[in-house]
N, C-alpha and C positions, 0 to 999 in steps of 0.2 A: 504494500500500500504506500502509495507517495503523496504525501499534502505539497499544495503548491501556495504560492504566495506573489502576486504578477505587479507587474510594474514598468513604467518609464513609457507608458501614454502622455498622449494630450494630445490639442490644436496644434496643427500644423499647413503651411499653406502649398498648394501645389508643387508637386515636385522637390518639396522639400525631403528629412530625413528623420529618422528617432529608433533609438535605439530601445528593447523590451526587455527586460530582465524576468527570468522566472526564479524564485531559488524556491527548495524544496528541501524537506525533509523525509526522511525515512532510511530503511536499510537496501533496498532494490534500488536505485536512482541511477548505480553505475552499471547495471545490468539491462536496465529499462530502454526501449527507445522511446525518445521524449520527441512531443512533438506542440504547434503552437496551432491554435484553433482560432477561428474566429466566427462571428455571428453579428450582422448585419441588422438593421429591423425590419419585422416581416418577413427575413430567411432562417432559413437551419442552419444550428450549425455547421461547418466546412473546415476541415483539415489543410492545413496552409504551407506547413513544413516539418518536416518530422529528420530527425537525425539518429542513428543506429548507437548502440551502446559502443564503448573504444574496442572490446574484443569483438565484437562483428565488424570491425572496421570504419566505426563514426561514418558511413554515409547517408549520406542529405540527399534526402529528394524534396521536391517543389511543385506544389504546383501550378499548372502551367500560367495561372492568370497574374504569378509573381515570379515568373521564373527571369532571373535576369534581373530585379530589381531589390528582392527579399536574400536572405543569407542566415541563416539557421548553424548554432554550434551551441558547445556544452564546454564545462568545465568541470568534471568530475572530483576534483578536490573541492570545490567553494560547493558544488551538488546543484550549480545551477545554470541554467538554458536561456541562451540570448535570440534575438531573433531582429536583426539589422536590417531596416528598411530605411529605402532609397527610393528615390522619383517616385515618391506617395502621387496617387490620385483621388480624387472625391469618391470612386467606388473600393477604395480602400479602406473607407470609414466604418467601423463596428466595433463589437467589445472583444477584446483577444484574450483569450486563454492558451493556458498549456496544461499538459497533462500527458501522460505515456499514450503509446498506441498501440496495439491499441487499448481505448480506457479499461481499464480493469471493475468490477462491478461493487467492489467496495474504494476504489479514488475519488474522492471529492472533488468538485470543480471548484477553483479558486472564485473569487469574486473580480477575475476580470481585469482588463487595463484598456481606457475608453480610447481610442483612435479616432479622431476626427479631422480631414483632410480638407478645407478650404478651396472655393475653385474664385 
């Protein structure tokens, strides 16, 4: 089970930047593949980047509607998940989560980190 704890939203204006922090707690975190979610209003929520544990080789996949501008990594000592965006646009705007992938049925969803993108 991994609690999460999100952060390093806010207003930002087109094509600007901001970086997300997740840190988390638990004993799984460095075996987990961690990934960032987000959820728009009036959508589901969407899987947006997820990154593999270091012994399956930390890779990152994207998807596609940020690939190229988004950048997802982990820090297994601090036990926490970044997720670098870049040339934001207005349909980037929702609340982002993280949490493993896939969510396991007793992980809490954090309460979020608001992204909202300005045109």
């Amino acid at each position: 089970q991994v609690q999460v704890v999100e952060s390093g939203g806010g207003l930002v204006a087109l094509g600007g930047s901001l970086r997300l922090s997740c840190a988390t707690s638990g004993n799984i975190f460095s075996i987990s593949t961690m990934g960032w979610y987000r959820q728009a209003p009036g959508k589901e929520r969407e899987l947006v980047a997820a990154v593999t544990s270091v012994t399956s080789g930390g890779i990152t996949n994207l998807a596609d509607s940020v690939k190229g501008r988004f950048t997802i990594s982990r820090d297994n000592a601090k036990k926490t998940v970044y997720l670098q965006m870049n040339g934001l646009k207005p349909e980037d705007t929702a609340v982002y989560y993280c949490n493993r992938v896939p969510k396991g049925p007793f992980d809490n969803w954090g309460q979020g980190t608001q992204v909202t993108v300005s045109s």
